[in-house]
N, C-alpha and C positions, 0 to 999 in steps of 0.2 A: 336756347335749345336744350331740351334734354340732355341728360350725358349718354343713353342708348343712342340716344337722333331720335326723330321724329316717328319715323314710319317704323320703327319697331314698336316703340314708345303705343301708338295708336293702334299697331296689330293686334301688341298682348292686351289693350283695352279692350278690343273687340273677341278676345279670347280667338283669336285666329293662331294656327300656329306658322312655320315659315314653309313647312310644307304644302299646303293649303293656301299662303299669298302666292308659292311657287305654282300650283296647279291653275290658278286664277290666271295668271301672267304667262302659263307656257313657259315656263323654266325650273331650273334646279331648287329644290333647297337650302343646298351648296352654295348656289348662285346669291339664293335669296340673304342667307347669312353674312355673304361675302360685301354684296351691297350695302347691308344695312352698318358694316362695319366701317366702309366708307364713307357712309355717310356721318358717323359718328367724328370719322377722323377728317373731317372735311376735304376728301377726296372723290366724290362723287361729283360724278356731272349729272348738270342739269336735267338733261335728257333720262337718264337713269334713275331721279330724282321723280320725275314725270311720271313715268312708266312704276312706279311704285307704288308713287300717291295714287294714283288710278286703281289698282291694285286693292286697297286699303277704302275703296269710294273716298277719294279724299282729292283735293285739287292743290298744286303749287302754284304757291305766290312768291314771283319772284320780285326783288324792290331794291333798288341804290336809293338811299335817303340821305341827302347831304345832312350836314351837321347846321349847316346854317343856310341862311339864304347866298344865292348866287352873288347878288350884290355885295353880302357881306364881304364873300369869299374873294371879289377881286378886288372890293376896298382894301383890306388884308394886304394880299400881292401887290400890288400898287406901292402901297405904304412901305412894306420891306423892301421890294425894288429904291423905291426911293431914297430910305434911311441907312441904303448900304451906299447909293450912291453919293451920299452928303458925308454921309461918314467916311469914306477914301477919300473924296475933296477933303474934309478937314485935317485927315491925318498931312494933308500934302502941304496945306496950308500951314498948321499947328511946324512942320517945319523950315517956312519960309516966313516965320511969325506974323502970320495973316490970321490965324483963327480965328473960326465964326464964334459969335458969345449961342452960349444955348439957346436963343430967342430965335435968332436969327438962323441958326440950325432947323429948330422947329418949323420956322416958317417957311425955309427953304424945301421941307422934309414935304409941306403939306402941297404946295404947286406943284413939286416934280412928283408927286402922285397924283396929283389932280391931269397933268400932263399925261402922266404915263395909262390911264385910265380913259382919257379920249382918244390917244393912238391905237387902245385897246387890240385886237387881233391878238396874234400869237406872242406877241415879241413880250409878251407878260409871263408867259408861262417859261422864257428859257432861262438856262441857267445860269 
């Protein structure tokens, strides 16, 4: 983003000034400045956000783009779910000198993900 934000950014391209997106909009100036500051400070909603880009002949596009695929993202969880689980077993073991050898860790790491991953639903997400 811009460090103005956008809809400023795109008005002074259009040589509009904020009085002039104000008269376009049915509002202040005042207003018009006040929003665009918020919008810089990422305090603007959506709506306001709307109503600007229109404004400017402009349209928003609003977007959540995960980082990775979904699947990835509950293999992930699954795995740490798991690997905290095997890691407190071991610490419990490690003092009743049972501990798992790191192989056996691993492998244990990978079924109780594989588990927790077909139970799926919420019980993935708690803390």
């Amino acid at each position: 983003m811009p460090k103005q934000g956008w809809v400023r950014t795109i008005r002074e391209a259009l040589d509009m000034s904020g009085a002039q997106l104000g008269a376009r909009l049915g509002i202040s100036r005042n207003k018009i400045s006040i929003l665009e500051r918020k919008e810089a400070d990422g305090s603007i909603t959506i709506n306001q956000l709307k109503q600007l880009a229109s404004g400017v002949d402009s349209e928003l596009l609003y977007a959540i783009v995960p980082k990775q695929t979904v699947e990835q993202t509950i293999e992930e969880r699954a795995y740490d779910l798991a690997k905290n689980l095997v890691d407190i077993t071991n610490q419990h073991m490690f003092l009743e000198m049972q501990q798992l050898s790191p192989e056996k860790q691993n492998e244990m790491i990978r079924l109780l993900a594989d588990e927790i991953k077909q139970s799926g639903g919420r019980a993935l997400w708690k803390s």
